[in-house]
N, C-alpha and C positions, 0 to 999 in steps of 0.2 A: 717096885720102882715108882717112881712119883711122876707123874704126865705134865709137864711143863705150861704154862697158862699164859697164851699171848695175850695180851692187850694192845687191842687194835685200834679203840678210842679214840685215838692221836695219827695213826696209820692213813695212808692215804693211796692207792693204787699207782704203777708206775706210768709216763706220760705215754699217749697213745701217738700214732704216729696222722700225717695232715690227710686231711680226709679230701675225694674228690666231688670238685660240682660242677656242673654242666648244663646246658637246657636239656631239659625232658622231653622235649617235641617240640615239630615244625605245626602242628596244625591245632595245639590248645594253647591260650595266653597266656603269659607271667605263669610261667610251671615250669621251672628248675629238678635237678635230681639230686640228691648227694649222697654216696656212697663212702662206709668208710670201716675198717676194719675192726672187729673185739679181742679185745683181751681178754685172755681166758679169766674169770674169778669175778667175772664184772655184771651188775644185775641190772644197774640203769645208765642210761647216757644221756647227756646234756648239749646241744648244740647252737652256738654263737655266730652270728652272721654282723659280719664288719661291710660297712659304705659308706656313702659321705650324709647316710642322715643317722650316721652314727651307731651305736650297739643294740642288737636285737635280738631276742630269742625268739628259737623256735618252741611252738606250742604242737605237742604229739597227739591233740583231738581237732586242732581245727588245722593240721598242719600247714600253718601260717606262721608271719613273724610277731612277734608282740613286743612291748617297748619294756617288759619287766618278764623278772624268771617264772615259768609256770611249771607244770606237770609234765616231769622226766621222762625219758623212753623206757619204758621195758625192755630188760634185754630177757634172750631164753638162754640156757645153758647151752644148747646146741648152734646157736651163731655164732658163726667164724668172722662175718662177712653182712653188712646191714646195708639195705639201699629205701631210701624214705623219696617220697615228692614233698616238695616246697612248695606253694601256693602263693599269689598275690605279689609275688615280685616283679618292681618297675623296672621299665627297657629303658634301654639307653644308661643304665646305673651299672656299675662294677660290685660286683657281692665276695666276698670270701668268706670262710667260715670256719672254727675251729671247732675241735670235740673233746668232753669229759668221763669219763667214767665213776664210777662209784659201787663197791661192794655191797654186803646186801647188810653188812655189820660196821659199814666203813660211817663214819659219820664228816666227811672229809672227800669233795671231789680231788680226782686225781690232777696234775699239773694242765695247763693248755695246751691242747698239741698244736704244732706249727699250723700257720694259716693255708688256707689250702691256697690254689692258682684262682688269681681274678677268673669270675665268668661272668659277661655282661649279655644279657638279651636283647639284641639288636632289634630294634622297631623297622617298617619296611620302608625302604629309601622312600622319598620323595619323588611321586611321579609326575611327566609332563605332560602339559595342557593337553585336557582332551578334545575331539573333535566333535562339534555338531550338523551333522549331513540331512537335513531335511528330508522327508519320506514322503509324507503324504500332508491333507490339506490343514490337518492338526495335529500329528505325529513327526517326529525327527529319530535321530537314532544318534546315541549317543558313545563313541568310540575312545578307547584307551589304547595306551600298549603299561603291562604289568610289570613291576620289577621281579628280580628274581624271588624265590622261595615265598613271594606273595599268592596268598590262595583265592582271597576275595576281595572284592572293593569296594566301595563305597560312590555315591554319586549324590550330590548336592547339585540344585539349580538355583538360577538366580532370576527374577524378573525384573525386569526394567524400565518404569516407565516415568518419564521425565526423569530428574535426581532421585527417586524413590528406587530403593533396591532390595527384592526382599527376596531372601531364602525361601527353598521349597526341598525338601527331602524327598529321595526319588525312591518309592517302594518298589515290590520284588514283582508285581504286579505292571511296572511302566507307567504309573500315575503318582503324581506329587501330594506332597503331605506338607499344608501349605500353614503346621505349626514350626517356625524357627527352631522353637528352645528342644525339639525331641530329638535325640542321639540318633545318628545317622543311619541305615538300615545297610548293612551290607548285602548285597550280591553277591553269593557261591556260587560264579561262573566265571571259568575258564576258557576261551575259545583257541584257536590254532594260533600259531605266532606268537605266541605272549600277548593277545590282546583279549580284552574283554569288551563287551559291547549291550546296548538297551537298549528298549523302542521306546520312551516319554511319549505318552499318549495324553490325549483331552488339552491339549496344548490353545491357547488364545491365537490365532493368526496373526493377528495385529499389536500383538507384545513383541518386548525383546524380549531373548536371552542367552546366559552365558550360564559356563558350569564348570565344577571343579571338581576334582577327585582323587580321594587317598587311598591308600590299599592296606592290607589286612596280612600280618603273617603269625608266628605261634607266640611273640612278643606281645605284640595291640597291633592300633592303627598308626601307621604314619602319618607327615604332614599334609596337608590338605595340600596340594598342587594349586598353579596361575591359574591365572581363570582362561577360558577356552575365549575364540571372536565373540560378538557378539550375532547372533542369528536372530531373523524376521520370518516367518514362515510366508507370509503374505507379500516378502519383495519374491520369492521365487514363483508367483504368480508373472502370466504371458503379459508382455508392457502391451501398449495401447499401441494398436496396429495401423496401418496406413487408411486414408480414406478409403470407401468401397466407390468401384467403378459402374455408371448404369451406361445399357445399353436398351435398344429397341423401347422406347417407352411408346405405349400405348392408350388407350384409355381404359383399360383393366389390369394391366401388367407391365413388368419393367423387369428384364434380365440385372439381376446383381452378380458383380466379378468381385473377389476378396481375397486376400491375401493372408495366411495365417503369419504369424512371428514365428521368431526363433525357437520358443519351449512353446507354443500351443499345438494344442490337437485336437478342440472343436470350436467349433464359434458360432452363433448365435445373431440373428440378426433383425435389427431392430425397425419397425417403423413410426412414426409419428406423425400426425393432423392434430391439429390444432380443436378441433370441433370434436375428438370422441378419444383422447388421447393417446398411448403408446399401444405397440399392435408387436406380438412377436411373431415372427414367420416360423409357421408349423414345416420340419421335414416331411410328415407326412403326405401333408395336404396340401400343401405348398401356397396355401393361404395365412393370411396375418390373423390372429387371433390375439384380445386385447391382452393385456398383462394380467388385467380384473379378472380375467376367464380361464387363465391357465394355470394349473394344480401345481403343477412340477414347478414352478418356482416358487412356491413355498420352503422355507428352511427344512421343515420335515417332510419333502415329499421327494418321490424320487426324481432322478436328474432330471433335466431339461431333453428332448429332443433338438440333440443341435446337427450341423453340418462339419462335413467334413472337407477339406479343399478338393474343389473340383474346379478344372481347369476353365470350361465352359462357364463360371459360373451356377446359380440358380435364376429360377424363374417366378417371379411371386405376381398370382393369381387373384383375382376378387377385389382388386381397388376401386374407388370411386371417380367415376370420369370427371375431368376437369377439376381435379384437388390439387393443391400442392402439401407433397410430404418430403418428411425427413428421415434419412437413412442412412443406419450406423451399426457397428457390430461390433461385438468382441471376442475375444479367444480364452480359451479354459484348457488347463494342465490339471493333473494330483494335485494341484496345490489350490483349486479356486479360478475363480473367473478373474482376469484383470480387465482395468481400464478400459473406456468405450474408445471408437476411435473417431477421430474428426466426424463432421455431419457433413451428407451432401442433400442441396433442397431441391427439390423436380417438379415437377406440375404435371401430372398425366393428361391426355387430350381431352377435347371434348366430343359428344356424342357422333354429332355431325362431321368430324374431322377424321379423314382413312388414312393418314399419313402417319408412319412410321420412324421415332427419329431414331439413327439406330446409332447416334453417339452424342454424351451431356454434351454442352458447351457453357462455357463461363459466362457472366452478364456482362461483361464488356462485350463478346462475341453477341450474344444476343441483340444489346444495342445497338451493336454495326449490323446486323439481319435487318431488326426494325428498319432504321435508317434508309440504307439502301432500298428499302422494299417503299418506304415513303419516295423516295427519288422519284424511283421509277414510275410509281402512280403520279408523281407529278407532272414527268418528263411526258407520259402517254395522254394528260389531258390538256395539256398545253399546246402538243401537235395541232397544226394547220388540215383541217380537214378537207379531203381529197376533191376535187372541184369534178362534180360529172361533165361527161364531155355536151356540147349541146347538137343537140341533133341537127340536121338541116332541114329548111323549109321544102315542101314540095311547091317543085314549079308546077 
C-alpha cells in the first residue's frame, strides 16, 4: 500500500484559546504574568499585547515588548501549560494579549486567539501632605501616612528663600541631595499604622521648608503629593523673655531674678560696661567673664554653661564699684538660643557707700529721691538757729 503524503505548506494549526494576564508581583515594577495553554503539535508561540499605544510584540530574550515581530517562543513537546514574565509595562495603561502557534513544518501561524481580560497595573494612589515636626536645632523629622500595598516612599524637600525655591532629594541617610534633576531615592521603610517617617538632618536653621512625597508599589511611583506647611527650624527657638529683675545691688554684686519662656530650658545671662565690653556670667563661678574669654561660645565648642530657673534668682560676684552696667538674658531649647531680652541699666555703689538697695527703681523714682533729698537739705539750712539762753549776771 502506498502511505499517503500531506502537504502542509498551506496548513496552519487550529486557533488557541485566550491566554491569561495579570501582575506578577506587589513588590517588583512594570512585571506582568501571562499564562496560556499549548496545543498539542505546536513548537513555537507568538504573543501580541494590544493598548492604546497600539500593537506590540513580545520579545522571548529580553522578555519585553517591542514595536516589530522578533524571535518566537520555544515550545517543548512536554507543555501542556506556559507561563512567561513580561517586563517593562506602564501602570496606569490597560494591556491584553493574544497568542499564536506554529508547527515545526507549519510555515503559517495558527488563527489569533481571543484577547485575553484587560490587566492594568495600578501605580500607588496619591498621598497626602506630609508633616514636618522639628527635632532638634538642625534636624526635623519628617512624617507620612502610606497608601495601601505601597511598600516605600520617596521624600523630596523644598527650600525657600525669598521667591527662590529649590528641590533637595532626601537620601536613605536623612541628608539632602541638593542636585534637582537626580530621581528621587526611595525609602524601604514601613513603620506602625501605615506611616512612614525620616530624620532630615544638616538642615540651615534659618531657611524654610516644605516637602512632598510619593510612594512606591510593584507598578512605579505614584504622584508626588501637596506640599506639606512650610517650617523654620529657628521660629521654634524660646521668644525673647521678659526683662530680668535686680535686687540687693552692692558695690561688687547684684542678685538677678529671670524668668524663663514658654519652650526654654536654660538661659544665659548677660552683662555689659561700656569700658571692657560684654561679660557672661559663669554658673560656676558666679562671676562674669568677657565673651572674648569664653570657649564654649564658640560654634564648635561645647555648650555654654548656663542657668536653670531658680526661684531666688542668682548672684553675680566680682563687679566694679561704682560702674553702671547692663543686664540681659536669654533662653535656649533643642532648637538654639532665641532672642535677648529687654536691657536693665544699674550703677553698682561706690567704695565708701554700705548701703544696700535691695530693689531697682525707675529714673523717674530716682529723680523724685534726688529731689526730695535736695528739699530736705534745704528746708535743714534754712532753719533759724536755736538762740542759747543768756545766763544771768551775778549780783
Amino acid at each position: 500500500s502506498r502511505r499517503a503524503v500531506v502537504d502542509r505548506s498551506f496548513s496552519a494549526p487550529m486557533a488557541a484559546k485566550a491566554p491569561l494576564l495579570r501582575p506578577a508581583s506587589v513588590t517588583e515594577p512594570h512585571k506582568a504574568q501571562i499564562e496560556f495553554e499549548v496545543t498539542p503539535g505546536n513548537t513555537h508561540a507568538a504573543l501580541r499585547f494590544y493598548s492604546v499605544k497600539g500593537t506590540q510584540f513580545y520579545d522571548a530574550q529580553t522578555q519585553k515588548l517591542v514595536d516589530a515581530e522578533s524571535k518566537a517562543i520555544k515550545l517543548l513537546p512536554q507543555y501542556v501549560k506556559m507561563t512567561l514574565i513580561v517586563l517593562g509595562l506602564e501602570g496606569d495603561v490597560d494591556y491584553s494579549a493574544t497568542v499564536r502557534f506554529r508547527g515545526l513544518d507549519d510555515i503559517n501561524w495558527s488563527p489569533e486567539s481571543p484577547r485575553s481580560k484587560p490587566c492594568r497595573l495600578v501605580l500607588a494612589s496619591k498621598m497626602g501632605p506630609p508633616l514636618l515636626v522639628p527635632e532638634k536645632e538642625d534636624e526635623m523629622k519628617l512624617i507620612c501616612s502610606m497608601p495601601p500595598r505601597a511598600f516605600s516612599v520617596a521624600y523630596q524637600i523644598y527650600s525657600h528663600e525669598g521667591t527662590v525655591t529649590t528641590p533637595h532629594v532626601v537620601q536613605k541617610d536623612g541628608t539632602l541631595l541638593a542636585n534637582a534633576t537626580t530621581a528621587p531615592r526611595h525609602v524601604l521603610k514601613r513603620c506602625q499604622h501605615g506611616t512612614s517617617s525620616i530624620v532630615v538632618a544638616k538642615l540651615d536653621p534659618l531657611k524654610r521648608y516644605s516637602a512632598t512625597v510619593c510612594a512606591s508599589n510593584g507598578t512605579g511611583c505614584g504622584p508626588w503629593s501637596e506640599h506639606s506647611g512650610i517650617v523654620r527650624l529657628a521660629d521654634s527657638r524660646p521668644r525673647a523673655p521678659c526683662p530680668p529683675l535686680l535686687e540687693e545691688i552692692s558695690q561688687r554684686s547684684v542678685r538677678v531674678l529671670f524668668s524663663l519662656p514658654a519652650t526654654g530650658i536654660l538661659a544665659t545671662i548677660y552683662f555689659k560696661k561700656s569700658s571692657s565690653g560684654t561679660a557672661v556670667l559663669d554658673q560656676r563661678t558666679s562671676l562674669p567673664v568677657l565673651i572674648s574669654d569664653v570657649p564654649w561660645l564658640c560654634p564648635s565648642a561645647p555648650k555654654p554653661q548656663a542657668f536653670t530657673y531658680l526661684e531666688k534668682g542668682v548672684i553675680a560676684n566680682g563687679l566694679s564699684p561704682d560702674t553702671t552696667y547692663q543686664v540681659y538674658y536669654s533662653a535656649k531649647n533643642a532648637f538654639g538660643w532665641g532672642d535677648h531680652s529687654p536691657r536693665v541699666t544699674f550703677k553698682t555703689l561706690p567704695d565708701d557707700d554700705d548701703v544696700v538697695i535691695t530693689h531697682t527703681r525707675t529714673q523717674e523714682e530716682r529723680d523724685a529721691e534726688k529731689k526730695k533729698d535736695a528739699i530736705d537739705v534745704e528746708d535743714v539750712d534754712a532753719a533759724p538757729a536755736r538762740k542759747r539762753p543768756k545766763r544771768g549776771k551775778d549780783k
